[in-house]
C-alpha positions in Angstrom: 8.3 7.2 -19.5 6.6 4.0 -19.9 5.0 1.5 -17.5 5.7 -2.3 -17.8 2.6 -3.2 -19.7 2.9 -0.1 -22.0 6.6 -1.8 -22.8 4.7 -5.1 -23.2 2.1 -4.2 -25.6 4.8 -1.9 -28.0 7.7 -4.6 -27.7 6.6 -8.0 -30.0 9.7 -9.4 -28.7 8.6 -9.1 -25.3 5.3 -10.8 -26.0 6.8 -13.7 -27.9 7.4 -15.6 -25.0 3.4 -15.6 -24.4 2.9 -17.3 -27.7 0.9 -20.8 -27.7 0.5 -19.8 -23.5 -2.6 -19.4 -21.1 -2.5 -15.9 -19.7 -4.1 -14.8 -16.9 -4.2 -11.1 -15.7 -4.0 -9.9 -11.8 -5.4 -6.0 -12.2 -7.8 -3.7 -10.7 -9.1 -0.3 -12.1 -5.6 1.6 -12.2 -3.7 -1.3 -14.0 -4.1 1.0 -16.9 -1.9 1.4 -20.4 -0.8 5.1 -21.2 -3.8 6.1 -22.7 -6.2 4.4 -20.7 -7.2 1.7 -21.9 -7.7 -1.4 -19.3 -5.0 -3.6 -19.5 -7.3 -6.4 -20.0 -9.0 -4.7 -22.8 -5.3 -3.8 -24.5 -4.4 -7.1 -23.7 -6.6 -9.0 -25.8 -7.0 -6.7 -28.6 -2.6 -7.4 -29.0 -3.2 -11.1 -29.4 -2.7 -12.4 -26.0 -4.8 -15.5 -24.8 -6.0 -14.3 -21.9 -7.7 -17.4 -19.9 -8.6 -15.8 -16.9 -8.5 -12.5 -14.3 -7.7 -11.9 -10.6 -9.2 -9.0 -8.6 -7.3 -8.0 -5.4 -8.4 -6.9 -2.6 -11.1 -4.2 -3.7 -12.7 -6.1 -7.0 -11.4 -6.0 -10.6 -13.4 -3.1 -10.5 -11.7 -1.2 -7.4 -16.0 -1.1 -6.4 -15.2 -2.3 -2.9 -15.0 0.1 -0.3 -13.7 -0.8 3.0 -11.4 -3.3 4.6 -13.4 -6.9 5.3 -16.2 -6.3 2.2 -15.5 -8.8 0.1 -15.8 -9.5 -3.3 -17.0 -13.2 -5.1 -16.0 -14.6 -8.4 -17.4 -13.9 -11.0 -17.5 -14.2 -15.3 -16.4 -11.3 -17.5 -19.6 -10.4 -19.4 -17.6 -9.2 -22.5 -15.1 -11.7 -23.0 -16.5 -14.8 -20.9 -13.3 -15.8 -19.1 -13.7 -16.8 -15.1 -12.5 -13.4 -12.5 -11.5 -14.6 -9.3 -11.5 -12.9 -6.2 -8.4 -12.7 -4.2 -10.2 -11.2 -1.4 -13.4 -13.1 -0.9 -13.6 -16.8 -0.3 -9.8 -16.8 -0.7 -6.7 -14.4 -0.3 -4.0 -16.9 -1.5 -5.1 -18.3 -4.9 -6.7 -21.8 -4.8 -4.9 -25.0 -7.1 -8.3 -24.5 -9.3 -7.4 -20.9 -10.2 -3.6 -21.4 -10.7 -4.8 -24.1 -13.4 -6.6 -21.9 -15.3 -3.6 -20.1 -17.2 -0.2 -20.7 -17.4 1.3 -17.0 -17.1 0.6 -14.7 -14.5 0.6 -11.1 -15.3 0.7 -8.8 -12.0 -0.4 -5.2 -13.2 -1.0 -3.9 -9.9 -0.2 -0.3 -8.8 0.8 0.1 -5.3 1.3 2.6 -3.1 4.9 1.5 -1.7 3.8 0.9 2.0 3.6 -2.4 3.5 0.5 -2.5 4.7 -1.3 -2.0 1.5 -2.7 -5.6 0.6 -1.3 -6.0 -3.0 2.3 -6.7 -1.6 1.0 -9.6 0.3 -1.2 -10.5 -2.7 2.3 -10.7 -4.5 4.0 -12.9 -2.3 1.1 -15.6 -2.0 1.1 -15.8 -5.7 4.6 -16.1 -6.0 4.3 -19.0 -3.5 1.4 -20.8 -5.3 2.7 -20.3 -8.5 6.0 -21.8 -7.8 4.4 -24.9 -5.9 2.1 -25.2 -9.2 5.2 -24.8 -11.8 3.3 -21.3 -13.0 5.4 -18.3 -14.4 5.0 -14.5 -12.7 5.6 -11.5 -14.8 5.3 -8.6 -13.2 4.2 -5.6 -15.4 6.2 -3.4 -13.0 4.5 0.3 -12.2 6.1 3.6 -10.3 6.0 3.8 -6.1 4.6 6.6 -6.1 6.1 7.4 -2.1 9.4 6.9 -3.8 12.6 5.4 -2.7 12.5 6.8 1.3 12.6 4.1 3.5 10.8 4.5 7.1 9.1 2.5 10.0 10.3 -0.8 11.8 10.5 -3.7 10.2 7.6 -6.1 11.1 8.5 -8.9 13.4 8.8 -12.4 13.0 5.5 -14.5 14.1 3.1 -11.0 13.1 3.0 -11.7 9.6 -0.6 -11.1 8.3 -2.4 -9.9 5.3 -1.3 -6.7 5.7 2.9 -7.9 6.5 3.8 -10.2 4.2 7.3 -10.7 5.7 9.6 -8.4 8.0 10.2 -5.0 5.9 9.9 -1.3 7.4 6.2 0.1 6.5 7.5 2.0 3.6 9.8 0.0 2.0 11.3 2.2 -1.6 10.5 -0.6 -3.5 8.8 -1.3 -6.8 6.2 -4.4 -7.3 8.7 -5.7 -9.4 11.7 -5.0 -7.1 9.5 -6.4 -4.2 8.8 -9.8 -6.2 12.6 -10.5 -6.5 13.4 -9.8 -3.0 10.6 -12.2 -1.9 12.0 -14.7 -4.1 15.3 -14.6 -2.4 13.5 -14.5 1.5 11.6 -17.3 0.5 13.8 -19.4 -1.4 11.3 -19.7 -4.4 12.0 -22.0 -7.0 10.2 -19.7 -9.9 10.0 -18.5 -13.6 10.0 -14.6 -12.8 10.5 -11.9 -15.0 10.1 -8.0 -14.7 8.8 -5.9 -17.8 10.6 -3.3 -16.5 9.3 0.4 -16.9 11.7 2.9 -19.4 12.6 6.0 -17.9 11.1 5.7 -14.2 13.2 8.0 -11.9 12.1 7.9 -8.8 14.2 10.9 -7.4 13.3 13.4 -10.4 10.5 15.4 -11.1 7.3 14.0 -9.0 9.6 12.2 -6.6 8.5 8.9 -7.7 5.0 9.6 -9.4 5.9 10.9 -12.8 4.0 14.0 -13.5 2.9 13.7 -17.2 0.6 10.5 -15.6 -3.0 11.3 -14.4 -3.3 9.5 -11.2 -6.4 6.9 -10.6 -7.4 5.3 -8.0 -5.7 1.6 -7.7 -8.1 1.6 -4.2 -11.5 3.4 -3.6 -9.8 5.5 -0.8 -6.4 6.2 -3.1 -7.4 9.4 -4.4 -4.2 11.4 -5.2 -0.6 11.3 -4.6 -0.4 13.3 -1.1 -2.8 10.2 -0.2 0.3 8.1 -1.1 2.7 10.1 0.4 0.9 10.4 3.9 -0.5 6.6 3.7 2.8 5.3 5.5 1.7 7.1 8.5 -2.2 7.8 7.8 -3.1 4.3 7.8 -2.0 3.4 11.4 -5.3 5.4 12.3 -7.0 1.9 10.9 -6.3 0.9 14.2 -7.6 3.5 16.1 -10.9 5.3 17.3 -9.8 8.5 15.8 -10.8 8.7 12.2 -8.8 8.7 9.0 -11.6 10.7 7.0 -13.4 8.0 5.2 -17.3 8.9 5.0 -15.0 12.7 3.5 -13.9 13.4 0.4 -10.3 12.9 1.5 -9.9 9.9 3.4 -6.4 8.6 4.5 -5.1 12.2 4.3 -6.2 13.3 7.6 -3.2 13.1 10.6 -6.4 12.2 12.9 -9.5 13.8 13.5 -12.3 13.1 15.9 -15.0 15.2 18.0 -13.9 15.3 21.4 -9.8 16.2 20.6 -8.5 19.5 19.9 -6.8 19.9 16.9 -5.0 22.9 17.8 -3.4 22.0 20.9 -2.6 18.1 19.8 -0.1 20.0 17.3 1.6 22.3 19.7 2.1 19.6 21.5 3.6 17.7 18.5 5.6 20.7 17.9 6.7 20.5 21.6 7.8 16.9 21.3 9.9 17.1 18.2 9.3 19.7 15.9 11.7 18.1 13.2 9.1 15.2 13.0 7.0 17.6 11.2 9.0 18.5 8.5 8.4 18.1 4.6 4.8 19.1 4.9 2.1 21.4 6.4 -0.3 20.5 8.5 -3.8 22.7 8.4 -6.5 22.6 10.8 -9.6 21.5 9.7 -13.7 20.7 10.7 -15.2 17.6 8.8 -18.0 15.7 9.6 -17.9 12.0 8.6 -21.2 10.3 6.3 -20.0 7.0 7.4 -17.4 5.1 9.1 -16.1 6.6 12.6 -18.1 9.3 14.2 -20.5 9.5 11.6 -22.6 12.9 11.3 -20.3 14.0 14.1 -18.2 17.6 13.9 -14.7 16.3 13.8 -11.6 18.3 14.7 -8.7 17.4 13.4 -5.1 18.3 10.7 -4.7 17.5 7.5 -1.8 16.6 6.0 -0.7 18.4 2.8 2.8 16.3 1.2 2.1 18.2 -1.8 3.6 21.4 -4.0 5.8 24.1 -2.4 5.1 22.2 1.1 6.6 19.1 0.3 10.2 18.1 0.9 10.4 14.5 -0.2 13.3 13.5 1.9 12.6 15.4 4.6 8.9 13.9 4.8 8.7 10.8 7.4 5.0 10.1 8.2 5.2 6.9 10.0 7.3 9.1 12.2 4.8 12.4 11.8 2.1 9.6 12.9 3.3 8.3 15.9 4.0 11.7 17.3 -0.1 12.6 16.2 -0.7 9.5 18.4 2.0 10.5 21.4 0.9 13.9 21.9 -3.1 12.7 21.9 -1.8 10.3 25.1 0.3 13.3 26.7 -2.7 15.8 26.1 -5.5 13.3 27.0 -4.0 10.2 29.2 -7.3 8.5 29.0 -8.3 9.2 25.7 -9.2 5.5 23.9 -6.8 5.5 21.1 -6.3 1.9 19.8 -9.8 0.2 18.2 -10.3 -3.2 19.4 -12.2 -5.1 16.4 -11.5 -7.9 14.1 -8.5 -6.5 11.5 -7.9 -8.1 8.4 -9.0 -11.7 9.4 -6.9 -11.1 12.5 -9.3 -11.6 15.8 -6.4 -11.8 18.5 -4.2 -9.2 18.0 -5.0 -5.4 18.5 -5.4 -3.8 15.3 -2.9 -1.3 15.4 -0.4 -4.2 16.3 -1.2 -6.0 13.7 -0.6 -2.7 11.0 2.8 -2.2 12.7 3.8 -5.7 12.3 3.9 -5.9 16.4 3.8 -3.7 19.3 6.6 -1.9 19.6 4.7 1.4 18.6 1.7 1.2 21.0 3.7 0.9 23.9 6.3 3.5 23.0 3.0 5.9 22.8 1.7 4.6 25.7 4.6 4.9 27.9 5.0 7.9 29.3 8.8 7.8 29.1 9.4 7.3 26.5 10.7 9.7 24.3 10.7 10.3 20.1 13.9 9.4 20.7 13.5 6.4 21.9 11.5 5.3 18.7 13.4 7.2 16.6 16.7 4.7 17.8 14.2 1.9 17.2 13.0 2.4 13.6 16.4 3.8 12.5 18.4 0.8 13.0 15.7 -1.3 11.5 16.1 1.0 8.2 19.4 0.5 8.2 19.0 -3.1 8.1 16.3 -2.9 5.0 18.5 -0.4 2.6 21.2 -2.8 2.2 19.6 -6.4 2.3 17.0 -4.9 -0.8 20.0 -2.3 -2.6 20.8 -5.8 -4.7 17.2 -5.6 -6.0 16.7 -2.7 -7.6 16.0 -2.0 -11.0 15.8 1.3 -11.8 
């Protein structure tokens, strides 16, 4: 199996086109080649005039740790060219950094959710680079979730930095997938290209992450595959006062966890609700307490999710779904517990944080009502999955 830059750097042909070009180089610390090697570092050392580098969200270096800490431009020490921040004094890149290369290289690996920031980082690029007559190549890289499709589909009018445009919250889709479909929703008048990876199955062994690749972090809080697996669901507790595990060892894996809720009896209620919602995984109570973030130095309670070995059922596993029933049976165990967070979410003051992660509201007040049912969500988010399989099936590559 090879990944897009991998094909790049073996294939002459497929660098020709680069010849006589400015390159520039959107990456962070997983955009990798097979043997490690930085793909800016492999890069040059092939020939390519690399002018410039982009850091997403997280740095270049992936040294960032939370949402809202950004990072500022800055010159590679090594090989003198200007890194620019796409999370700093900018997210969509400015007419001054699209004139300092010609080609765009997008080596970014995501996590296939929605939310994750290097999907929107996509788009706006794809926008400025067609306003600027620029060329995107996408240096395409596995989803390591796979092909499952889940959540609703963000409305129209909540786009943010963390919904680029409506799709479900795990969309199936690869970077390069995602960059044709975005052409087509946007009407982009673009040079695009996909290096396409050889060999990718995303329904084979690994279920999307292929297993003779070490994993490394593409964010500081990306630590494995289950991480990727459960981040669908796991990272609607952004939004909330229960914590996701950062300040632990194994952030983002945790269903919720928090000092003052009991563990134990949130999940029998969950199992009470709709025990089918918990399928494809195990879920183990556990004790952490947090060095930072929420309830810091506090004894939390709380489940963790384990999407990984025997326990693991790939198409069985829904954890936007597994999430929102964490959330429901909190609110039917404790009807005044303070669930949602109200603080300023990805540049977005207005709007209630976990609003803005599910792309509108629809979620918060299915959990908050207390008639609703998990059937009544599940109607919601199945017809809007329905919608997304067939308007992307055109797209995909592998």
């Amino acid at each position: 199996m090879k990944n897009g830059i991998d094909r790049l750097l073996s294939n002459a042909a497929l660098r020709k086109p680069l010849e006589g070009k400015r390159v520039a180089l959107v990456a962070h610390p997983a955009s990798v080649t097979a043997d490690l090697t930085h793909s800016l570092d492999a890069l040059i050392a092939a020939g390519v005039r690399v002018t410039s580098a982009f850091g997403p969200q997280h740095g270049l270096k992936g040294d960032k740790q939370d949402n809202m800490v950004e990072t500022a431009d800055e010159t590679d020490p090594q090989y003198g060219i200007p890194v620019f921040s796409l999370y700093g004094e900018v997210r969509r890149p400015s007419g001054q950094m699209m004139s300092s290369a010609d080609v765009f290289l997008f080596d970014l690996q995501d996590l296939g959710c929605r939310i994750y920031t290097f999907v929107t980082t996509l788009l706006y690029l794809l926008e400025e680079a067609a306003r600027h007559g620029k060329e995107v190549w996408v240096l395409d890289r596995p989803n390591p979730a796979g092909r499952p499709v889940e959540g609703t589909l963000l409305v129209p009018g909540e786009e943010s930095f963390v919904g680029a445009a409506p799709m479900p919250m795990r969309h199936g889709l690869t970077m390069g997938e995602m960059g044709h479909w975005f052409i087509e929703r946007f009407d982009l008048d673009i040079e695009y290209r996909v290096i396409e990876m050889e060999g990718w199955q995303p329904d084979g062994p690994g279920h999307g992450w292929p297993q003779d690749r070490v994993w490394i972090n593409p964010s500081p809080n990306a630590a494995n595959v289950n991480m990727a697996r459960a981040y669908a669901g796991t990272v609607m507790l952004e939004g909330t006062n229960l914590s996701e595990g950062r300040g632990t060892t194994r952030p983002l894996e945790m269903l919720f966890g928090a000092p003052d809720v009991d563990a134990g009896a949130v999940r029998a209620e969950m199992e009470r609700l709709e025990p089918e919602w918990l399928a494809g995984c195990a879920l183990r109570e556990c004790w952490f307490e947090p060095t930072f973030h929420k309830h810091a130095g506090q004894l939390c309670n709380g489940l963790m999710v384990h999407a990984e070995g025997p326990f693991y059922a790939h198409h069985a596993f829904r954890p936007w779904r597994l999430q929102a029933l964490a959330f429901k049976a909190i609110r039917r165990r404790y009807p005044d517990y303070d669930i949602w967070r109200d603080f300023p979410y990805e540049y977005e003051h207005e709007r209630l944080a976990i609003d803005v992660i599910n792309g509108g509201p629809s979620l918060r007040e299915w959990v908050d009502d207390p008639a609703a049912s998990p059937h009544d969500l599940d109607n919601i988010a199945s017809a809007d999955e329905a919608a997304w399989v067939p308007m992307v099936r055109g797209h995909l590559l592998y």
